[in-house]
N, C-alpha and C positions, 0 to 999 in steps of 0.2 A: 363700640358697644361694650365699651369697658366695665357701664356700670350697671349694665346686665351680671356680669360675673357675680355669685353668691361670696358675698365678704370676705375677700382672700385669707386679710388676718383671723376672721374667727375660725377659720378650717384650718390653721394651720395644722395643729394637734391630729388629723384624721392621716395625716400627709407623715407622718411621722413612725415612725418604726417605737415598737412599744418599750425597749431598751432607750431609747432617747428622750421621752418623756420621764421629767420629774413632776412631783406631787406640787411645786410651786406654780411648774408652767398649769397642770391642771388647775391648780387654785384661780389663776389671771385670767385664763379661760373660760372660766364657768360665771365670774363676777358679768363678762360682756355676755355671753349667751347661754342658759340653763341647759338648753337643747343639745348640746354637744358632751352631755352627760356620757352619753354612746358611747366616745369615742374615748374616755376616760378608761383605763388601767382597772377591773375590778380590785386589786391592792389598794387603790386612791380612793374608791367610794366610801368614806368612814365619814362618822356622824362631824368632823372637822369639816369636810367637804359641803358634807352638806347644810350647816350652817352659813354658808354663804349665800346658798340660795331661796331666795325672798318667799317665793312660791313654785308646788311643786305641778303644776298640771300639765300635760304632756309628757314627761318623763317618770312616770313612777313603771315605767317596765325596764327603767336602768337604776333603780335603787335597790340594793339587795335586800332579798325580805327581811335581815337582821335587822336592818337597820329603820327600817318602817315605825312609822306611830300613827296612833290614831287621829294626832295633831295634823302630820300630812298627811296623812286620806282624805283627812274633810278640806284641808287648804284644796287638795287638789281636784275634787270633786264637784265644789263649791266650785271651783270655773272649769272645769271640764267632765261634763258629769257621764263620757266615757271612760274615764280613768278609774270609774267601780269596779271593772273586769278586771284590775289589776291590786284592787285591795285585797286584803288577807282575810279570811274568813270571817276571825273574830274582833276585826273591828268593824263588819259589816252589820253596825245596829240601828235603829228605827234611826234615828235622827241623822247618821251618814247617809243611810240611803236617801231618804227624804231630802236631802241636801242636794243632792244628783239627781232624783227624778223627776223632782220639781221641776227644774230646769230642761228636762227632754225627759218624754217618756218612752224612748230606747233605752234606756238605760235600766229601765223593768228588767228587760233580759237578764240582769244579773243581782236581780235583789234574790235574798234567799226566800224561799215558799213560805217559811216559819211564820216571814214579817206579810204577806200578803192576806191582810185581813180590811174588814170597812174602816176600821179606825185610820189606818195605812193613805186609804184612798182617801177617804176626809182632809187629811195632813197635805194629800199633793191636790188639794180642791178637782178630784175627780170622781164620777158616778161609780160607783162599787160594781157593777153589774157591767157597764163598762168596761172597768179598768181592768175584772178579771177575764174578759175575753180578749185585751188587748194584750195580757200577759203572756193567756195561753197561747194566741196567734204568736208573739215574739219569741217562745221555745220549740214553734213549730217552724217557722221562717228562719231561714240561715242571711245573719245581720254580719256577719262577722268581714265578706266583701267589703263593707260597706267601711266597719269600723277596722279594717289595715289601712287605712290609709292618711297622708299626713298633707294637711292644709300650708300651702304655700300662698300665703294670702298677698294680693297687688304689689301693695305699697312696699314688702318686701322683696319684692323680685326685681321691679319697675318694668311689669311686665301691666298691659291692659287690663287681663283678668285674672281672678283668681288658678290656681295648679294643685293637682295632689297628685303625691307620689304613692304607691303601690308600695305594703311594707311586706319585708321576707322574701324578694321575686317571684310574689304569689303567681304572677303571670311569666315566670320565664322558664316554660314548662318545655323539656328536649323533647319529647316524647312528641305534642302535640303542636311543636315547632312555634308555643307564643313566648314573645320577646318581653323585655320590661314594659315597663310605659309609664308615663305623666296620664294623667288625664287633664282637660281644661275649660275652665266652665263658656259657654259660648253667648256669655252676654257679660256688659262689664260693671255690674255692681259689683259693690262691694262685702258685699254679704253672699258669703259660700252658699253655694243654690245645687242640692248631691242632683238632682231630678235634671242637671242642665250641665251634666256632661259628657262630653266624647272623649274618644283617647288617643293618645300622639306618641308611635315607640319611639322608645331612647336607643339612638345609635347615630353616627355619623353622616346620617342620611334620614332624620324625623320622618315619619311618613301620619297622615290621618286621612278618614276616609272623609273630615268634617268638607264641607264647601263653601265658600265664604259668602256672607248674606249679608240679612239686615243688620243685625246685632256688632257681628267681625268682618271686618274686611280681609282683603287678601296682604295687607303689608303686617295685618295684626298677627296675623298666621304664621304669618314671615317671621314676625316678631319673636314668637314663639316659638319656633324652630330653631331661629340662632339664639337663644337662651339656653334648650336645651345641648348644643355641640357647644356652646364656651364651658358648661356644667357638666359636659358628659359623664369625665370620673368621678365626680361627687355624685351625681344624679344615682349614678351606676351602684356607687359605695352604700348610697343610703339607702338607696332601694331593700340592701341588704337584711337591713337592722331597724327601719324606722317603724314607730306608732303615732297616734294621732296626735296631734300635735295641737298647742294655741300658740300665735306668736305673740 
């Protein structure tokens, strides 16, 4: 099941004590995977660094605000147009946000009220009268479950279906005794489906309450579960620290 393991060599750097980490190893790092930004040294995040990376979507909540432009905001918004909750105020103008909402309108949630006018909803080809009830319902509705978590899509895991992990331990509550957890969508396209999943905690014994059907069998499950104990300390680590992610 070796090649279940999440890419040893890109992890190295997470495995690492932060005294041992130099600004080079981060540099060779970041050229194979942007997403390991995280586990980067704040000292290293300098605009050096981050000229190496192509585009920024999924990680603008490991860029320090210095260092932001409005160059990366729209790189990164333009493909992940969750990544608005993480721009900075004053480069949230008409034409960023329209870059994001076009693309989902979740992403309303964090346009500022200033820009929601008819001309607004014209631009992302929506009903005005619509789109303002669709806004107010998004400041009323708590989205933010939805957007902690980070897309582990098939073909990167060599897992059946898609995975998302839980960012912050939002779920590993002492008090109310819930542990971490994957989630994982229970059908095997490959197009992330949030309405089509169940959850599987992370620990040395995966448990879920899913049952195997038409969609997953039971060796898929199985599948799943030794993915999760070959990754358990990475699983566990990013749980920590991760945001939504594209790969």
């Amino acid at each position: 099941m070796e090649e279940l393991r999440i890419g040893d060599g890109r992890f190295l750097i997470c495995c690492l004590q932060e005294e041992e980490i130099t600004f080079e190893l981060c540099c060779e790092t970041i050229k194979i995977d942007k997403t390991l930004l995280k586990f980067v040294p704040y000292k290293y995040r300098t605009n050096e660094l981050l000229a190496l990376i192509k585009h920024f979507n999924g990680i603008m909540k490991y860029i320090p605000h210095e260092f932001k432009t409005f160059e990366i905001c729209l790189d990164a918004v333009k493909r992940n147009c969750y990544d608005l909750k993480r721009v900075p105020k004053k480069f949230k103008t008409k034409e960023l946000c329209v870059s994001a909402v076009i693309h989902s309108r979740w992403a309303l949630k964090y346009v500022p009220k200033k820009l929601i006018t008819k001309e607004f909803f014209e631009l992302i080809n929506m009903d005005y009268e619509e789109g303002i009830k669709y806004y107010e319902r998004t400041h009323r509705k708590n989205l933010d479950e939805i957007m902690g978590m980070t897309l582990l899509r098939k073909h990167e895991t060599g897992l059946p279906v898609n995975i998302w992990v839980y960012e912050g331990g939002a779920y590993n509550n002492k008090k109310s005794g819930h542990l971490k957890r994957i989630n994982f969508q229970v059908n095997k396209s490959v197009h992330p489906i949030i309405n089509l999943m169940v959850p599987m905690f992370i620990s040395e014994n995966p448990t879920t309450n899913y049952k195997s059907g038409n969609e997953l069998s039971q060796d898929d499950i199985d599948l799943i579960k030794k993915f999760v104990i070959l990754n358990l300390d990475i699983l566990l680590k990013l749980g920590d620290s991760i945001g939504i992610i594209e790969f």
